[in-house]
C-alpha positions as CSV (number, residue, x, y, z in Angstrom):
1,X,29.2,9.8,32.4
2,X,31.5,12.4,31.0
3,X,29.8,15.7,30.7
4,X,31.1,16.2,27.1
5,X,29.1,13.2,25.8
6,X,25.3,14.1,27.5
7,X,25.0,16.5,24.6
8,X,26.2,13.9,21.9
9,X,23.8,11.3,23.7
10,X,20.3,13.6,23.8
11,X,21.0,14.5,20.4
12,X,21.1,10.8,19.4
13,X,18.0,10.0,21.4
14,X,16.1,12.9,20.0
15,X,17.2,11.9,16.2
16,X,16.1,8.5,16.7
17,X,13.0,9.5,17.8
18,X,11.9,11.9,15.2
19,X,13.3,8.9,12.9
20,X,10.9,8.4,10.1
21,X,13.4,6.5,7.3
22,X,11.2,3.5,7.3
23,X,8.0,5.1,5.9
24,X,9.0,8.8,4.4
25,X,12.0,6.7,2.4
26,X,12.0,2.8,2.2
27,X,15.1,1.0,0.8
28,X,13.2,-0.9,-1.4
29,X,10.6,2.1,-2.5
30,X,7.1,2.8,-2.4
31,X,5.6,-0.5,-2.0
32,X,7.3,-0.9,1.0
33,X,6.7,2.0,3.4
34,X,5.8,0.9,7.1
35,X,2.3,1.0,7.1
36,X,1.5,3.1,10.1
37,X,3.4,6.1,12.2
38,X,6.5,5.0,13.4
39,X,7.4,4.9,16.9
40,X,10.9,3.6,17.3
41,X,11.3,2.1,20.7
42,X,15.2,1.9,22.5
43,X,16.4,2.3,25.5
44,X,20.2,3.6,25.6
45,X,22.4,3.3,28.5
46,X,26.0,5.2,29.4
47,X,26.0,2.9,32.6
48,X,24.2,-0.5,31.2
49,X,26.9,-3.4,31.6
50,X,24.4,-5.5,29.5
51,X,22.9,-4.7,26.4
52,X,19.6,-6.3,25.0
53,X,20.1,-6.8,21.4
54,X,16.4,-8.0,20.2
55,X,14.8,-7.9,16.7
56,X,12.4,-5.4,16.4
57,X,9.0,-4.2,18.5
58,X,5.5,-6.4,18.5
59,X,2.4,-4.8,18.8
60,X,1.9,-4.4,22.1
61,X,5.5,-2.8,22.6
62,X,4.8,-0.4,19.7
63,X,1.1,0.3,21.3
64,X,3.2,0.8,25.1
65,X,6.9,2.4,23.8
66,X,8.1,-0.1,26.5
67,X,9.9,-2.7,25.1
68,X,9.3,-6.6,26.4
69,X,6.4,-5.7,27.7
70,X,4.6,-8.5,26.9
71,X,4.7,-12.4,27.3
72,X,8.0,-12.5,25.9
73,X,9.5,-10.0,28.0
74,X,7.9,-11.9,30.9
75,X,9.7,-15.1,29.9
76,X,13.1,-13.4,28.8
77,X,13.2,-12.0,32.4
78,X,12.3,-15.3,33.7
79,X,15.5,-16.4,32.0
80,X,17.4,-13.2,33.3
81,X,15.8,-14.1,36.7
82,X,15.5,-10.6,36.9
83,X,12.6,-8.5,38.3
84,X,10.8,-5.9,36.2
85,X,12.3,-2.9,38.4
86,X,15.9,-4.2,37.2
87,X,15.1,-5.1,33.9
88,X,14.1,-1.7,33.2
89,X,16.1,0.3,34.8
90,X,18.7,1.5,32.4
91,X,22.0,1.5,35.3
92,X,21.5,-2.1,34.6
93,X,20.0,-3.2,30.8
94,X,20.3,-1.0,27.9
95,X,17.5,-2.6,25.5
96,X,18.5,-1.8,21.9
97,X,16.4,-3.6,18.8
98,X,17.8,-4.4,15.6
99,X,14.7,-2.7,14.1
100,X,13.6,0.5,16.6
101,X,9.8,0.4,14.9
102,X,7.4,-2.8,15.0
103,X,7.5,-4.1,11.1
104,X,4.1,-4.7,10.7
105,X,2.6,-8.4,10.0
106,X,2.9,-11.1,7.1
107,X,0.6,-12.6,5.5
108,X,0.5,-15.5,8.2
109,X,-0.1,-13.2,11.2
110,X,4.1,-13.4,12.1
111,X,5.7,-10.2,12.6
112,X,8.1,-9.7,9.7
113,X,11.3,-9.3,10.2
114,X,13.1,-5.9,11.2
115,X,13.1,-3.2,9.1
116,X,16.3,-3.1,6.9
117,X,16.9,0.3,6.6
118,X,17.1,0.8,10.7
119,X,20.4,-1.0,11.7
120,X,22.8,0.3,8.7
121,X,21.6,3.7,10.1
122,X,21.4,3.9,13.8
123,X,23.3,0.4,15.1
124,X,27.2,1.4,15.2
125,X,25.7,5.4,16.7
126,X,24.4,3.9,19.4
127,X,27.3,0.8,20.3
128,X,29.9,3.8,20.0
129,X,27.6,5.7,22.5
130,X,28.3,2.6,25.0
131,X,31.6,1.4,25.0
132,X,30.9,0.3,28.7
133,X,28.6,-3.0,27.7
134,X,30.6,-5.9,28.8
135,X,27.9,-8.7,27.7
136,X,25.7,-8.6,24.7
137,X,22.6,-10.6,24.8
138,X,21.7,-11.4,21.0
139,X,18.7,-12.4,20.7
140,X,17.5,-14.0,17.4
141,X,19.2,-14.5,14.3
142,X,19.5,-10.8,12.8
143,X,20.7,-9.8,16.1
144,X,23.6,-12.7,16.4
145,X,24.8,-12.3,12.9
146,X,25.1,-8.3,13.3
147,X,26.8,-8.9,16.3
148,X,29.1,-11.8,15.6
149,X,29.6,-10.9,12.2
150,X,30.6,-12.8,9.5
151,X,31.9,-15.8,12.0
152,X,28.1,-16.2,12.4
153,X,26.9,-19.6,11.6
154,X,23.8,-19.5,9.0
155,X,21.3,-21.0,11.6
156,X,19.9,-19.5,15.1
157,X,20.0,-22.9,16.5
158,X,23.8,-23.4,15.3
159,X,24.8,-20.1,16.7
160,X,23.1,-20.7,20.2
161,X,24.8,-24.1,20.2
162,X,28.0,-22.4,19.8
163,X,27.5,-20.3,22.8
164,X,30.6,-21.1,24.5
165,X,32.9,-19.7,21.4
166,X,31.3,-16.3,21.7
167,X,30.6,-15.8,25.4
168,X,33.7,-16.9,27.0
169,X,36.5,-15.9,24.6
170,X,38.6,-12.8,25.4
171,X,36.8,-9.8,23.9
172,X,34.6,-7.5,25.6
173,X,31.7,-7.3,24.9
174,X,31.1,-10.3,25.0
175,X,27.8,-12.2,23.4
176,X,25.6,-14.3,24.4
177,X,23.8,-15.7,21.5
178,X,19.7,-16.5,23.0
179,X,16.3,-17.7,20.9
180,X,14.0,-15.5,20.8
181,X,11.5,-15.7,24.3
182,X,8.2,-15.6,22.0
183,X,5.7,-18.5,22.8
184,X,6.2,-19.7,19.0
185,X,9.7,-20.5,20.4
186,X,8.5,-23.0,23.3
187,X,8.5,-25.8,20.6
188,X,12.0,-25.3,20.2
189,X,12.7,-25.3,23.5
190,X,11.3,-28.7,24.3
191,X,13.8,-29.8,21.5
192,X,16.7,-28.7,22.6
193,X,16.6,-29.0,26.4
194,X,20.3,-28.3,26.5
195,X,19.3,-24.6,26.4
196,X,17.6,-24.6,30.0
197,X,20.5,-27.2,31.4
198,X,23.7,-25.4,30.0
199,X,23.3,-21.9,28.7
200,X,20.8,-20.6,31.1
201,X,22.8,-21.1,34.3
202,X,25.8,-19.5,32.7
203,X,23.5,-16.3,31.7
204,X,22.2,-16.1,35.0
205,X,25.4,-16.3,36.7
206,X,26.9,-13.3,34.1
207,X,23.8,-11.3,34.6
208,X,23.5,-11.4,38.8
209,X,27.8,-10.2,38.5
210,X,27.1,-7.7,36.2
211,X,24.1,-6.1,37.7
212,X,25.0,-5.9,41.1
């Protein structure tokens, strides 16, 4: 990494960190502060060929400030088939939310959806800070439309169906669109069985060339 940019990077780690947006001044006011301390959680890589674009922080990540570390993690790298050394260390994944903070829970016991005032601040800082990332893994909806853009189909399962269009055209990075590895998810999976047969081989194949 350049010498000129370790400043530029500690700076940005250190502002994200002290980030309190979310509860000192909500987009959509009082009413909807976070309703405990935030603890943004993001791990931001200069090396990283693959990024880890998730939605936002559960409980057990905020509790930790490790992110996946829980049963989704477990199954995401089980997907990767990547160990927990590699999946943390940063010369391989940079791990970057949508949301930094966990959003709390709705009235159902779901955690609600990322924060909205988190990516409009923070998301283009940190993708200028790696222009290295040759493979974006976008996982869940907010993620895939931020990434893809307005090309972005208006479904999850439409945009993980379209895999190919995103993954293997010419652009760099390139994305990989993924459901999200929570349990509520395994439903889905047993529906669409074409995830497991055809997109999981071709993300394994991407990650063991880009990580070694």
């Amino acid at each position: 990494m350049p010498e000129d940019r370790i400043p530029e990077l500690e700076r940005l780690r250190a502002e994200i960190a002290a980030c309190r947006l979310c509860r000192d001044n909500p987009l959509r006011g009082d009413d909807d502060r976070l309703p405990h301390e935030p603890r943004p959680v993001a791990v931001i890589s200069t090396t990283a060929r693959i990024l880890i674009a998730g939605q936002a922080p559960g409980l057990r990540v905020h509790d930790s400030g490790l992110p996946f570390n829980d049963a989704s993690g477990d199954r995401l790298r089980q997907w990767l088939e990547v160990d927990r050394a590699t999946f943390y260390d940063p010369e391989h994944f940079a791990i970057v939310p949508m949301g930094f903070c966990f959003p709390g829970y709705d009235a159902h016991g779901s955690d609600l959806p990322p924060r909205r005032e988190c990516a409009p601040l923070w998301r283009q800082r940190v993708m200028d800070q790696m222009p290295q990332v040759e493979l974006v893994l976008a996982i869940g909806h907010y993620a895939q439309r931020w990434h893809i853009g307005r090309d972005c189909p208006k479904s999850m399962t439409e945009t993980v169906k379209d895999w190919r269009r995103y993954a293997m055209r010419n652009a760099v990075p390139a994305i990989l669109s993924l459901p999200h590895p929570s349990w509520r998810n395994t439903g889905w999976l047993k529906r669409n069985p074409w995830f497991e047969a055809d997109v999981l081989p071709f993300l394994r194949e991407r990650v063991s060339i880009l990580t070694n």
